[in-house]
Wavefront OBJ file of the C-alpha trace (Angstrom):
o trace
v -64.022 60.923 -29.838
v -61.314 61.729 -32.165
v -61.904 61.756 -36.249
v -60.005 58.878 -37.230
v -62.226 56.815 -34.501
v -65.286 58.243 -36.373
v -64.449 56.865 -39.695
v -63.860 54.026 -38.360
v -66.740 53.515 -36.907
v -68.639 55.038 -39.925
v -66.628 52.627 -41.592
v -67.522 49.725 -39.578
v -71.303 50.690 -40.253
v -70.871 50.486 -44.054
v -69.164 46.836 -43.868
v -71.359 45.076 -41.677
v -73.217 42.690 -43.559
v -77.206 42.894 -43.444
v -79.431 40.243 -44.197
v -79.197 38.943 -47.941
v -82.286 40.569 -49.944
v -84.597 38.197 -51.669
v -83.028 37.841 -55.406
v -79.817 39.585 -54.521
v -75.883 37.493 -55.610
v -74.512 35.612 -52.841
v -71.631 36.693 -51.737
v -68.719 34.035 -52.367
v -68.462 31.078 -49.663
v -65.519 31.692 -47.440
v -62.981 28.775 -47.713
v -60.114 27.661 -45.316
v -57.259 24.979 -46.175
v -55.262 24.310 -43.234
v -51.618 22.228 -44.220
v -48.700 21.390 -42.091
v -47.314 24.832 -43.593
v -50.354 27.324 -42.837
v -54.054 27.817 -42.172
v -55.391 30.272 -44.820
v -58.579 31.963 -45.273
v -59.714 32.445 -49.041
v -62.337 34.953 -50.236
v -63.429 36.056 -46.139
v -65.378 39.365 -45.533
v -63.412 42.314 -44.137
v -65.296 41.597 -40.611
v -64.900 37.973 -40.729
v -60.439 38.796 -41.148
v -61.136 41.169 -38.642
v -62.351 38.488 -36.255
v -59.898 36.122 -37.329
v -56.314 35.775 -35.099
v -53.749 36.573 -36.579
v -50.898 34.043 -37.418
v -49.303 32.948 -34.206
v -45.991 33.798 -33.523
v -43.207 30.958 -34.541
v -39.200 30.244 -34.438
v -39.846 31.581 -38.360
v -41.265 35.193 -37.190
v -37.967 37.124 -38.647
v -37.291 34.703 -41.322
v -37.828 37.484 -44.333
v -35.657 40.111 -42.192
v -32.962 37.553 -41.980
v -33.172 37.260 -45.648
v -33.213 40.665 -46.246
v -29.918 41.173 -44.328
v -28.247 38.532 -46.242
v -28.655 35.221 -44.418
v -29.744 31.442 -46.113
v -32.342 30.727 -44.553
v -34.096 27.567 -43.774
v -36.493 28.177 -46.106
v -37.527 30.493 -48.922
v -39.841 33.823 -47.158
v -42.436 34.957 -49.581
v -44.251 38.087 -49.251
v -46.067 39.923 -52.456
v -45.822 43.403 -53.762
v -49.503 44.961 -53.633
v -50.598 42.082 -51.741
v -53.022 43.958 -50.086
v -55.148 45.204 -52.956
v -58.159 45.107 -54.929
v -58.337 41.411 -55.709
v -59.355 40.767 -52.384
v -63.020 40.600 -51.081
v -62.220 42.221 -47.735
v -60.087 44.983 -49.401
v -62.454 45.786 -51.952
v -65.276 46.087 -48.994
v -63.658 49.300 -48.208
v -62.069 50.563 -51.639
v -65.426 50.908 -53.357
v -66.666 52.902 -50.466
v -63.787 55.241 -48.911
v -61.263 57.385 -51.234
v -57.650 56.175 -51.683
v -55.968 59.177 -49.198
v -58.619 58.319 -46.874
v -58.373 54.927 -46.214
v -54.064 55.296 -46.618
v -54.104 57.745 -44.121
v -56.552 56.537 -41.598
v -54.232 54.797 -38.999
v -56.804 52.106 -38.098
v -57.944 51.671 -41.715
v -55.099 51.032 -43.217
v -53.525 49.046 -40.618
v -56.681 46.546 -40.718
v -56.000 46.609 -44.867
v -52.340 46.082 -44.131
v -53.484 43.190 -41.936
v -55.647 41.333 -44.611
v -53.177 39.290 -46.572
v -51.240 38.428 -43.787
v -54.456 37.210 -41.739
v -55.681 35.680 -44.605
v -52.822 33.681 -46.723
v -50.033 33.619 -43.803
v -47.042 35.799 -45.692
v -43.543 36.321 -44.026
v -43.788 39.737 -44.288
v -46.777 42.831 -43.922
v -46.234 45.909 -45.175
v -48.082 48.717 -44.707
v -50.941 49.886 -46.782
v -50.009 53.643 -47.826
v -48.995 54.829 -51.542
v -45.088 56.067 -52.950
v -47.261 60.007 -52.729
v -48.126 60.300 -49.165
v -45.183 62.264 -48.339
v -45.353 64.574 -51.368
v -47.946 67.034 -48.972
v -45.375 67.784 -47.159
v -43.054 68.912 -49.571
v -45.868 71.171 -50.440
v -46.686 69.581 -53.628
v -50.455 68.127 -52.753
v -52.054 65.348 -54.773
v -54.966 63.553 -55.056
v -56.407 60.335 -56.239
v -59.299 60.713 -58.903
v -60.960 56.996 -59.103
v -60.387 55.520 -62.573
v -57.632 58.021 -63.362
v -55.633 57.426 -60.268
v -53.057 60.232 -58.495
v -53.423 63.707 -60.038
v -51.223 66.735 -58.677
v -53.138 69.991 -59.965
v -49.686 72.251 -59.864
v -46.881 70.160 -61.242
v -42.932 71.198 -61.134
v -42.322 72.555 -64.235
v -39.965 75.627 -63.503
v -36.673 76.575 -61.151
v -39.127 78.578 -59.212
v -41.546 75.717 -58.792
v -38.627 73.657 -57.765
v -37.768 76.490 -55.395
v -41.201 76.971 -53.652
v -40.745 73.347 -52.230
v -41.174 72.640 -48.652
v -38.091 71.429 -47.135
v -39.335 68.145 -45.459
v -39.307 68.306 -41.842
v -41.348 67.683 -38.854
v -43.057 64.235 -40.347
v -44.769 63.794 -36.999
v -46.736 66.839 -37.434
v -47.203 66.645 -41.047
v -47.469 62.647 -41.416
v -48.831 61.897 -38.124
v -50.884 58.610 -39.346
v -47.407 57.499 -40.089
v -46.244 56.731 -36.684
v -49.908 55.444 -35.820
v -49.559 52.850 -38.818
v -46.332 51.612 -38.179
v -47.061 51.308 -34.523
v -49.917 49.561 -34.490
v -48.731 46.701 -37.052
v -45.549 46.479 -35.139
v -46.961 45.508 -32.015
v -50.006 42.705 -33.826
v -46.754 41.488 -36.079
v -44.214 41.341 -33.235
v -42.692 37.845 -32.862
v -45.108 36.831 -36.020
v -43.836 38.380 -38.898
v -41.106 40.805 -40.410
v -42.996 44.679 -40.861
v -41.919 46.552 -44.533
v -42.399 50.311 -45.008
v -41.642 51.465 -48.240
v -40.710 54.805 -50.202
v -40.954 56.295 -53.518
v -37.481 56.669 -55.458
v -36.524 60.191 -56.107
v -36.908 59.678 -59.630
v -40.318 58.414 -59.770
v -41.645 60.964 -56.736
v -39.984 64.158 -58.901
v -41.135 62.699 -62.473
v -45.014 62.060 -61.033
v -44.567 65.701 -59.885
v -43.235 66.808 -63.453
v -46.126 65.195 -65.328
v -48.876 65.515 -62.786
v -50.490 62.220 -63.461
v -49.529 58.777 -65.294
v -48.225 59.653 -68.737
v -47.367 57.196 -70.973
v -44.035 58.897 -72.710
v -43.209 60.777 -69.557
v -43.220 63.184 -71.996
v -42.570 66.514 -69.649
v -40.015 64.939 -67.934
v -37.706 63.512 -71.085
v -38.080 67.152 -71.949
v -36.838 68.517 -69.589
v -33.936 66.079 -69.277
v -32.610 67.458 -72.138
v -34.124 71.296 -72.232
v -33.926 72.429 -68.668
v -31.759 69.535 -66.531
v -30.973 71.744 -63.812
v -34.456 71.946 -63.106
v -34.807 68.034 -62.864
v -31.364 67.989 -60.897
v -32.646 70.893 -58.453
v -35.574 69.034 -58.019
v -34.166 65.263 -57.282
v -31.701 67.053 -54.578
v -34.966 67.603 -52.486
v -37.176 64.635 -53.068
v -33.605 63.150 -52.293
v -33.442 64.309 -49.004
v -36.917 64.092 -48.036
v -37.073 60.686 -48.762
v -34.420 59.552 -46.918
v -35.593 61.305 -43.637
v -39.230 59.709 -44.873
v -37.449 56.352 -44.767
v -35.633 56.611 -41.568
v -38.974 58.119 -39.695
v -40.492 54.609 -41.072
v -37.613 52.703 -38.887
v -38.289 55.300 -36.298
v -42.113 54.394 -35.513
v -41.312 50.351 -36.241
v -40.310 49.482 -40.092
v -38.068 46.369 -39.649
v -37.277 46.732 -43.627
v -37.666 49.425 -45.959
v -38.642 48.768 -49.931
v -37.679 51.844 -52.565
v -39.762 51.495 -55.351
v -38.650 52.745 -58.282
v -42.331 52.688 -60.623
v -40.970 54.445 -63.156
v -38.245 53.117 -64.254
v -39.470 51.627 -67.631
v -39.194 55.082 -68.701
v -35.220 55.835 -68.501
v -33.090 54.492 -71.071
v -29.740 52.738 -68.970
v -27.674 55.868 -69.471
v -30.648 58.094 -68.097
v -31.137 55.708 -65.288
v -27.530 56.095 -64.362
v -27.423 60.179 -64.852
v -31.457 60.999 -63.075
v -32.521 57.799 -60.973
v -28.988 56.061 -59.455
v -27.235 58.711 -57.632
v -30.846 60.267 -56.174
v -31.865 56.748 -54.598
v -28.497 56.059 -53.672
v -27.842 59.289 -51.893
v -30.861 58.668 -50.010
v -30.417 55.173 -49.476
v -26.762 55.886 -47.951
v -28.350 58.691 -45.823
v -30.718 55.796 -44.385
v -27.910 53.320 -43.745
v -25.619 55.728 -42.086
v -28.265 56.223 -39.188
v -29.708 52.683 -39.596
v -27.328 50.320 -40.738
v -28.995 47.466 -39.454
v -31.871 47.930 -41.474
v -31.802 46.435 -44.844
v -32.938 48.387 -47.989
v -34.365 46.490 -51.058
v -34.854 48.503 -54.389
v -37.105 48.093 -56.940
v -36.749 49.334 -60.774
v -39.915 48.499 -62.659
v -39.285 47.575 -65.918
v -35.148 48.291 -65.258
v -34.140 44.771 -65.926
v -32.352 45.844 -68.849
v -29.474 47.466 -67.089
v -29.165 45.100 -63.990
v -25.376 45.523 -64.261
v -26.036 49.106 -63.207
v -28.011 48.263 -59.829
v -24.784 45.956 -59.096
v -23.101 48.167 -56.440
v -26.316 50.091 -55.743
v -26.427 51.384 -52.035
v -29.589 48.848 -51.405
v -29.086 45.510 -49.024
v -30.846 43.543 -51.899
v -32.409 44.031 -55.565
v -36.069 43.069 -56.171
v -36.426 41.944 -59.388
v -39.182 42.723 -61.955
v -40.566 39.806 -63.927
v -39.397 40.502 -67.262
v -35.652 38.634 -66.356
v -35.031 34.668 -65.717
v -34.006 34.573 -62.163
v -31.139 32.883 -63.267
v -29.731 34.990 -65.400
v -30.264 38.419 -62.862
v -27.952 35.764 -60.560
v -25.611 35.765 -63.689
v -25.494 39.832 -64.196
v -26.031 40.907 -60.240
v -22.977 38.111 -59.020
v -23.900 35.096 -56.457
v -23.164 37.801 -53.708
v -25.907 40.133 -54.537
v -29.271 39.370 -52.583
v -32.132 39.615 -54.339
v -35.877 39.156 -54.302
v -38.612 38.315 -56.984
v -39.590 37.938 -59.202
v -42.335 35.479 -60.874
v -44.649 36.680 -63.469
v -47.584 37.599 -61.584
v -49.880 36.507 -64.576
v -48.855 33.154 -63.299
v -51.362 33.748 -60.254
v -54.388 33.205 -63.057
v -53.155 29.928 -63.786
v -53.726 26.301 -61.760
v -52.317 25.475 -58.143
v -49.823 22.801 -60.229
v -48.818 25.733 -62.436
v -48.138 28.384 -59.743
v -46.496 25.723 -57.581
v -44.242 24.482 -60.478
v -43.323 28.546 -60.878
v -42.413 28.942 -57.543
v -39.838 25.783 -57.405
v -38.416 26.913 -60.640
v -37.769 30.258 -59.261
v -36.379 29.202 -55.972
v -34.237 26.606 -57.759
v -32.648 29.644 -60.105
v -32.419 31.645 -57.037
v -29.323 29.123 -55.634
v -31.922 26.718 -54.265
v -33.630 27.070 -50.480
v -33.424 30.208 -48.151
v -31.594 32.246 -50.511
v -33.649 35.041 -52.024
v -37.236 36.197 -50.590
v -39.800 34.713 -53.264
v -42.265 37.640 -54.853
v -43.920 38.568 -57.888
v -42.035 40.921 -60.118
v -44.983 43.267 -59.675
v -48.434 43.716 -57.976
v -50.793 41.323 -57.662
v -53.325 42.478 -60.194
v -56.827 43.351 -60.104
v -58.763 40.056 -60.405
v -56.545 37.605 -59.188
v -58.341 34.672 -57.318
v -57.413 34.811 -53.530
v -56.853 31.226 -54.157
v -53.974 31.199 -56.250
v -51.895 34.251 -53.767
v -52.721 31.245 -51.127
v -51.382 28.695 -53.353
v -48.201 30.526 -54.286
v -47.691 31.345 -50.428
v -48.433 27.982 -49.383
v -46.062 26.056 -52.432
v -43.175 29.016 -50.935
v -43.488 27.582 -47.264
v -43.664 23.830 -48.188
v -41.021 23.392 -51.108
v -38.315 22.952 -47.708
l 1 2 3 4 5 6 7 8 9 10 11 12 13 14 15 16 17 18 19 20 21 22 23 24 25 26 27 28 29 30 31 32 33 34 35 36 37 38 39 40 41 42 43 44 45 46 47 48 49 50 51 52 53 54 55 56 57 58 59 60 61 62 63 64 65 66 67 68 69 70 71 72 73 74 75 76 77 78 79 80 81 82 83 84 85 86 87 88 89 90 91 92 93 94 95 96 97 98 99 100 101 102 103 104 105 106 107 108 109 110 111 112 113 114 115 116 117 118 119 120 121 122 123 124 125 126 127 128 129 130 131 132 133 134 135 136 137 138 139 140 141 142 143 144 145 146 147 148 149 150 151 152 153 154 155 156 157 158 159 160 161 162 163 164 165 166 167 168 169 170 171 172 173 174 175 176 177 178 179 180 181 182 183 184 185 186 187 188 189 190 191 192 193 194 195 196 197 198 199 200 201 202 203 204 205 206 207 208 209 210 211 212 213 214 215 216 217 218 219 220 221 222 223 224 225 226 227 228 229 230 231 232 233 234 235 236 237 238 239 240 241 242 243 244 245 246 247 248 249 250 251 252 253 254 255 256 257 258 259 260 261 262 263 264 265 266 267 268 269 270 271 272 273 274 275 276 277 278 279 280 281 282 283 284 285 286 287 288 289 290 291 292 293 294 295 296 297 298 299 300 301 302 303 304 305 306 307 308 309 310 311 312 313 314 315 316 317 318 319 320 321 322 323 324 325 326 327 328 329 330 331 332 333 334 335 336 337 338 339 340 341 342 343 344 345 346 347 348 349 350 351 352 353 354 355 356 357 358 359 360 361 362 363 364 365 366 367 368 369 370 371 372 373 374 375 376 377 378 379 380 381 382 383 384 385 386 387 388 389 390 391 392 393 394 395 396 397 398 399 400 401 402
């Protein structure tokens, strides 16, 4: 039996559910609401989504790809950045037991975590559980995840010869095998049910992670060296370049429908920096994807880069998700009525009442240009603590408001 098997079935050990001690909290009652739109399953056990079916396949199964590529729609698709995550019972069942790279690069784990929020609250779209890192490894610049600190990279780019010790990226079969395995697997349980996302890191964000070696607040290392040592930020965003736009086409290649670039970092460049360190990188490798896939559409993401939409107008992407610190209608205003986009509602909303979150998603599909024309989202992850009720709600509100 091969490894992956065993953690999985070590796995499926740890989550079955013994008998409640005497004394001990119950665990919270599972809840379904079934409307005309969906059937949803609130606050389930990771074994009872396993055992659930998943959504059955419908006339609306490519309904987000359509979107994507630039068509209205008959209705609105919704899908949610990190919406498989922490604030869900199931997911949680296996986070506080199994290490991040572990459970990202387990096939069947993290297809059955990509899995949850579809099974669960019904969303257009799944997309698969992995993080922007994974493919640093095989650039030869290894990470890890420390809990409560999150990704650390013990030898961080810092020099021309660090730059030049890079791996070139090739071979992602052999070096990223879980890849295929992931993608795979969800393609075939999502076929004819719902549109599959894979999703990259932007150059900027992979290379300025790799500068710092963990979260910094001031990216401090790498505004230095923007200014002190540039051709050792440039040297280094021609490779991540590259590598992530083979990364991005070997996601089409093993069954990504749709491919998201996030660009995390972006709340760090200044509009002129953006335009000189992140733009051309992401574009480059964006172009490199659309000249072998052109049928595949791109979205990009800038976290916090809402302040120089008018530089993501032309951008290389098929559509611009949109962070939540803009009014949908006036990202329509700065982007043009041609530009696709996706977003963006404050996902802060998600703590408030069903009326609430249902009022925010018909205001934002109203600025949008009205029905079927922009994918509803949050403008970032759902976070930590958010009820499993209220990501139903907003999915449900997204698939009635018709």
């Amino acid at each position: 039996m091969g490894s992956a098997k065993l953690v999985v079935l070590a796995v499926i050990t740890l989550l079955s559910a013994p008998a409640r001690p005497f004394g001990a909290a119950r665990a919270p009652a599972v809840r379904m609401q079934a409307t005309a739109a969906s059937s949803q399953i609130i606050d389930a056990s990771a074994a009872e989504l396993r055992a659930a079916p998943n959504p059955p396949p419908s006339a609306e199964h490519d309904i987000l790809l359509r979107a994507a590529r630039g068509e209205v729609t008959e209705r609105t698709p919704v899908w949610l950045m990190r919406q498989a995550g922490r604030y869900m019972r199931s997911f949680r069942e296996f986070s506080t037991k199994i290490e991040f790279r572990k459970r990202s690069e387990t096939a069947e784990i993290a297809t059955e975590l990509s899995l949850q929020p579809w099974k669960a609250f019904g969303t257009d779209g799944v997309i698969m559980f992995s993080d922007i890192l994974t493919p640093l490894p095989a650039m030869g610049i290894e990470f890890d995840v420390v809990r409560g600190d999150g990704p650390v990279i013990s030898s961080p780019l810092r020099t021309m010869a660090d730059v030049r010790a890079m791996t070139p990226f090739q071979d992602p079969n052999t070096k990223l095998p879980f890849i295929r395995e992931i993608l795979g697997s969800l393609r075939k349980e999502t076929e004819g049910a719902a549109t599959l996302l894979g999703f990259v890191g932007a150059p900027f964000t992979l290379v300025a992670y790799s500068v710092e070696g963990e979260a910094n607040r001031h990216c401090i290392h790498t505004k230095k060296m923007m200014t002190a040592a540039p051709e050792v930020l440039h040297a280094a965003l021609d490779n991540v370049a590259d590598a992530i736009g083979m990364y991005a086409c070997h996601q089409i290649e093993c069954g990504a429908q749709s491919i998201q670039f996030f660009e995390s970092w972006a709340h760090h460049l200044s509009p002129a920096q953006f335009s000189i360190f992140a733009r051309p990188y992401v574009d480059r490798a964006m172009a490199y994807v659309k000249a072998r896939h052109p049928t595949v559409p791109l979205i990009y993401y800038a976290n916090g880069g809402s302040s120089y939409l008018e530089r993501q107008r032309d951008m290389q992407a098929d559509m611009i998700a949109l962070d939540w610190a803009v009014d949908m209608r006036v990202a329509r205003q700065i982007l043009g009525a041609e530009r696709k986009v996706s977003g963006n509602v404050d996902p802060t909303i998600l703590f408030g009442s069903e009326a609430q979150i249902r009022e925010a998603v018909i205001t934002n599909i109203a600025e949008a240009g009205g029905k079927g024309r922009h994918i509803l989202g949050v403008g970032h992850g759902v976070l930590q603590g958010t009820p499993e009720a209220s990501v139903a709600a907003f999915v449900r509100a997204a698939k009635e408001h018709s």
